[in-house]
N, CA, C and O atoms as a GROMACS GRO file, in nm:
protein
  224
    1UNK      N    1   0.084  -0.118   0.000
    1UNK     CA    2   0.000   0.000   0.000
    1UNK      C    3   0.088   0.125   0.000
    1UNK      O    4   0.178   0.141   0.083
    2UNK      N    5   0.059   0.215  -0.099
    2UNK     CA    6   0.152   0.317  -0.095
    2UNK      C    7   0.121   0.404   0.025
    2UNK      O    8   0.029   0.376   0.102
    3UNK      N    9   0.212   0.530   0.044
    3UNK     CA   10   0.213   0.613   0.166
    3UNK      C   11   0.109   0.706   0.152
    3UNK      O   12   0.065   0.742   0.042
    4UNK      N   13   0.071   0.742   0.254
    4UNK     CA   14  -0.029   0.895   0.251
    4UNK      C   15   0.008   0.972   0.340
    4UNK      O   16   0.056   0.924   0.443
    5UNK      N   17  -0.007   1.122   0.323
    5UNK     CA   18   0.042   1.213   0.427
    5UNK      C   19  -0.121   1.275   0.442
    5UNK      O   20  -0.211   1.299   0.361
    6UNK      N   21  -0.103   1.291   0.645
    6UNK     CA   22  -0.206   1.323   0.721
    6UNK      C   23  -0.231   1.464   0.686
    6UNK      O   24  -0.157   1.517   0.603
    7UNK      N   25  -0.328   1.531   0.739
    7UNK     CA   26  -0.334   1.680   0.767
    7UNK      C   27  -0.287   1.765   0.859
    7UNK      O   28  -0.278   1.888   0.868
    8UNK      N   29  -0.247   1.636   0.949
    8UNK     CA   30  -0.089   1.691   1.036
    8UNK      C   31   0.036   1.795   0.985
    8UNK      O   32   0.109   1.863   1.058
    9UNK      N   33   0.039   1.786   0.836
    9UNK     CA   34   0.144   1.815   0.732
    9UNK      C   35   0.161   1.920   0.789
    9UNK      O   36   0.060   1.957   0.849
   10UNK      N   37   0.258   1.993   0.797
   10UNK     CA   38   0.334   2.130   0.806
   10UNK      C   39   0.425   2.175   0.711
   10UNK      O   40   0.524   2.246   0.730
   11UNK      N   41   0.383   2.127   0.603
   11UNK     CA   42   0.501   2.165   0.464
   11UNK      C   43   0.618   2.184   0.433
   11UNK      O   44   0.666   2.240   0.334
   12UNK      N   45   0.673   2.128   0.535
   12UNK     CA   46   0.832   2.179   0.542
   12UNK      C   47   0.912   2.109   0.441
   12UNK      O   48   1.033   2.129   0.443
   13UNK      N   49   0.862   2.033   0.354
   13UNK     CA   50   0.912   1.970   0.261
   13UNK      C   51   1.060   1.891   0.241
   13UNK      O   52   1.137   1.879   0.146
   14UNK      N   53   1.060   1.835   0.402
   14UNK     CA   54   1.139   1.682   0.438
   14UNK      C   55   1.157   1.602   0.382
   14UNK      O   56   1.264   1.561   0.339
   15UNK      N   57   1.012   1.547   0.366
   15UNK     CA   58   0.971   1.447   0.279
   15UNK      C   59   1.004   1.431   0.154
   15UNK      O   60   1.080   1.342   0.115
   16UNK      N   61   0.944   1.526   0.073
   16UNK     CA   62   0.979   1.529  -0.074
   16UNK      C   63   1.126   1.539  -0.125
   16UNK      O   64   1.149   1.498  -0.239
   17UNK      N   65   1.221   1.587  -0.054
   17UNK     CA   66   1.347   1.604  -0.041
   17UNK      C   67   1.428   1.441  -0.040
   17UNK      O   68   1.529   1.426  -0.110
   18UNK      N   69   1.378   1.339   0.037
   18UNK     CA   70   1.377   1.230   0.120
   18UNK      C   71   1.329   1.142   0.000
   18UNK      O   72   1.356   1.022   0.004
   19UNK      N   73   1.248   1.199  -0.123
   19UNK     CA   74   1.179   1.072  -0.140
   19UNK      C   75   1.264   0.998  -0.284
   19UNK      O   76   1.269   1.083  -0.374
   20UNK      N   77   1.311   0.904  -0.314
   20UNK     CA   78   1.409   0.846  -0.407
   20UNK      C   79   1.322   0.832  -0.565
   20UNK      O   80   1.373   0.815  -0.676
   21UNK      N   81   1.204   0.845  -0.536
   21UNK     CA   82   1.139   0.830  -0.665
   21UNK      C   83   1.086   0.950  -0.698
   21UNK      O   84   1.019   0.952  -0.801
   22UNK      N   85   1.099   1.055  -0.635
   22UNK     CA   86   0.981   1.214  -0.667
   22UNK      C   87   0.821   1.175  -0.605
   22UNK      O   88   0.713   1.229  -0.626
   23UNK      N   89   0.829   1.151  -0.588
   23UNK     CA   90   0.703   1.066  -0.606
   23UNK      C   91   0.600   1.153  -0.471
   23UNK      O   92   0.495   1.101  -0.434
   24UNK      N   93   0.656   1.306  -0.401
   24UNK     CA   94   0.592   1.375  -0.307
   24UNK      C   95   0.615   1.517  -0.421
   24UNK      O   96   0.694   1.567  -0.502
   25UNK      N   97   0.501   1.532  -0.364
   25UNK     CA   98   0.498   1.691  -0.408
   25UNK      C   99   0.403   1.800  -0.341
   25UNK      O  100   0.309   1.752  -0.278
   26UNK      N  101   0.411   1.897  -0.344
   26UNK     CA  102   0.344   2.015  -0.276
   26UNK      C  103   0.224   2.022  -0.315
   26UNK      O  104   0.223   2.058  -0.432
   27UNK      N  105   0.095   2.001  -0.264
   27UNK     CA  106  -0.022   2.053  -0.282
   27UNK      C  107  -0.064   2.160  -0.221
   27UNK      O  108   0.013   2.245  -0.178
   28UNK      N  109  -0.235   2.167  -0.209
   28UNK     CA  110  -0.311   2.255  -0.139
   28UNK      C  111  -0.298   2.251  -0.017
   28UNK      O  112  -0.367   2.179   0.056
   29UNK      N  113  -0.164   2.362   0.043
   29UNK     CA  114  -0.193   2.322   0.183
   29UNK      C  115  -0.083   2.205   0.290
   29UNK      O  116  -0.023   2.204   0.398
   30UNK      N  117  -0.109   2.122   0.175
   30UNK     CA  118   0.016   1.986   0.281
   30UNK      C  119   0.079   1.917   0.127
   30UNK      O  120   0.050   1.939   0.010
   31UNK      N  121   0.194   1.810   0.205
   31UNK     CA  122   0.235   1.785   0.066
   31UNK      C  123   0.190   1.629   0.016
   31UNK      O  124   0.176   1.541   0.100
   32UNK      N  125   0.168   1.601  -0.141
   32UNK     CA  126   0.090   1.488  -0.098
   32UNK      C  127   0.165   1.392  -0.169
   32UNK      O  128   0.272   1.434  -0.215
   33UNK      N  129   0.136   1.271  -0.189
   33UNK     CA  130   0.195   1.179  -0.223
   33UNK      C  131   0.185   1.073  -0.366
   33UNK      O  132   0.141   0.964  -0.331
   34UNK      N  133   0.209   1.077  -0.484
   34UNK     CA  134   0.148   0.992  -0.606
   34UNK      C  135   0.157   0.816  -0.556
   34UNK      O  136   0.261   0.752  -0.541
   35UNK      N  137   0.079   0.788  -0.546
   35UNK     CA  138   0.022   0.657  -0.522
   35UNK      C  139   0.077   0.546  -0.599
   35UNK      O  140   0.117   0.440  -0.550
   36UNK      N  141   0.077   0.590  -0.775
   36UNK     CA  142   0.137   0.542  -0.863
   36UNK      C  143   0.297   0.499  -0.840
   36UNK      O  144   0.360   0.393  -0.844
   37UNK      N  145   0.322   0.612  -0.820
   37UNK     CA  146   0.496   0.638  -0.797
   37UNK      C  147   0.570   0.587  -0.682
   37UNK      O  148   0.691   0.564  -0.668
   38UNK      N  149   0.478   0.576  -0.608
   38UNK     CA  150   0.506   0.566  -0.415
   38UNK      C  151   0.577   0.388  -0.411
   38UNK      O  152   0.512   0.290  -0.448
   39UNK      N  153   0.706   0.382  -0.362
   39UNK     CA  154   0.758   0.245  -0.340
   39UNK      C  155   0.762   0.205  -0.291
   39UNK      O  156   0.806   0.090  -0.300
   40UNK      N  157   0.708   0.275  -0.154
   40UNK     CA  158   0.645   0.195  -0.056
   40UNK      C  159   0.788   0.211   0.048
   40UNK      O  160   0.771   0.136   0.144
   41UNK      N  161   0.915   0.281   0.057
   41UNK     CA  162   1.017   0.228   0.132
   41UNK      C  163   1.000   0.330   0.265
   41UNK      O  164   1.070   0.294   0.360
   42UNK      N  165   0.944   0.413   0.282
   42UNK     CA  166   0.955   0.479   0.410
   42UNK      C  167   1.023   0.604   0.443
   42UNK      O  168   1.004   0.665   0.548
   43UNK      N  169   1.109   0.645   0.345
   43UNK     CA  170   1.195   0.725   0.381
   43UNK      C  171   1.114   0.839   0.415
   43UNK      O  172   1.180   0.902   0.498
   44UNK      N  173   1.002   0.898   0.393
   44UNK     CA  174   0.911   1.017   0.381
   44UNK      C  175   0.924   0.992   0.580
   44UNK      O  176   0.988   1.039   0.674
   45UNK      N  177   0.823   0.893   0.556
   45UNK     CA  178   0.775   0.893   0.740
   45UNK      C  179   0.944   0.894   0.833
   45UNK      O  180   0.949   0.938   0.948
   46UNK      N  181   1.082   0.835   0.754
   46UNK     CA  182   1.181   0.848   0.849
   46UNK      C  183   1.180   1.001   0.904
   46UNK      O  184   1.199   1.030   1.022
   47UNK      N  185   1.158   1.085   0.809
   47UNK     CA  186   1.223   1.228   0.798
   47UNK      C  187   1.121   1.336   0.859
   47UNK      O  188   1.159   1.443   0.906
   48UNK      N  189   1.010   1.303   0.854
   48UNK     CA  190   0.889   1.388   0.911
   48UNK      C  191   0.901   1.445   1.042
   48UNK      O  192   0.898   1.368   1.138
   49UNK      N  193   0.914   1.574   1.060
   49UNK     CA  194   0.904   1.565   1.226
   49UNK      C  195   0.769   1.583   1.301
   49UNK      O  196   0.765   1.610   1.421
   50UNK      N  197   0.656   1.565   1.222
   50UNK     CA  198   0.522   1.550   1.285
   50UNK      C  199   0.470   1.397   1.252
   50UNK      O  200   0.370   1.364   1.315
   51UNK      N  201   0.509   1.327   1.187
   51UNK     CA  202   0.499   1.187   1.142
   51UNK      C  203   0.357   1.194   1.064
   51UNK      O  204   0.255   1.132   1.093
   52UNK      N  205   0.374   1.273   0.973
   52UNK     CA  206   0.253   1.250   0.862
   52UNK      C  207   0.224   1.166   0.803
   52UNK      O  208   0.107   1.130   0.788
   53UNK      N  209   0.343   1.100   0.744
   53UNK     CA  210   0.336   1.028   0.609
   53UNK      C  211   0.282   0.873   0.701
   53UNK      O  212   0.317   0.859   0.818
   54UNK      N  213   0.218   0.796   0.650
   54UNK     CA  214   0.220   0.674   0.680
   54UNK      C  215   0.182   0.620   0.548
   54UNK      O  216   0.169   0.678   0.441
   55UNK      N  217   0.161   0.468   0.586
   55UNK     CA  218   0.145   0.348   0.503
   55UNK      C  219  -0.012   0.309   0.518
   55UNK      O  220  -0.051   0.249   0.618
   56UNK      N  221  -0.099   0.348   0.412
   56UNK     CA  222  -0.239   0.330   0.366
   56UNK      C  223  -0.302   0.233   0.428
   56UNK      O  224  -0.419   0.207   0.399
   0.00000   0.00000   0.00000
């Protein structure tokens, strides 16, 4: 199941920085995640310091 980021998000853009495939990007607000793209390895949720990202 790929990752999803909560509404916890604080945009600091950790994650997307973190992620080996692109596969995060900035939306409305929080940053979100392509589902398609997502490999499932974690690195998003290592790096979060509100722990947004999880596993679907």
């Amino acid at each position: 199941m790929a990752y999803v980021i909560s509404d916890d998000c604080v945009s600091c853009g950790a994650c997307a920085a973190e992620c080996p495939v692109s596969a995060i990007s900035e939306g409305d607000g929080k940053y979100v995640i392509d589902a398609d793209a997502c490999v499932e390895c974690g690195a998003c949720a290592g790096v979060c310091p509100v722990g947004a990202p999880s596993a679907e």
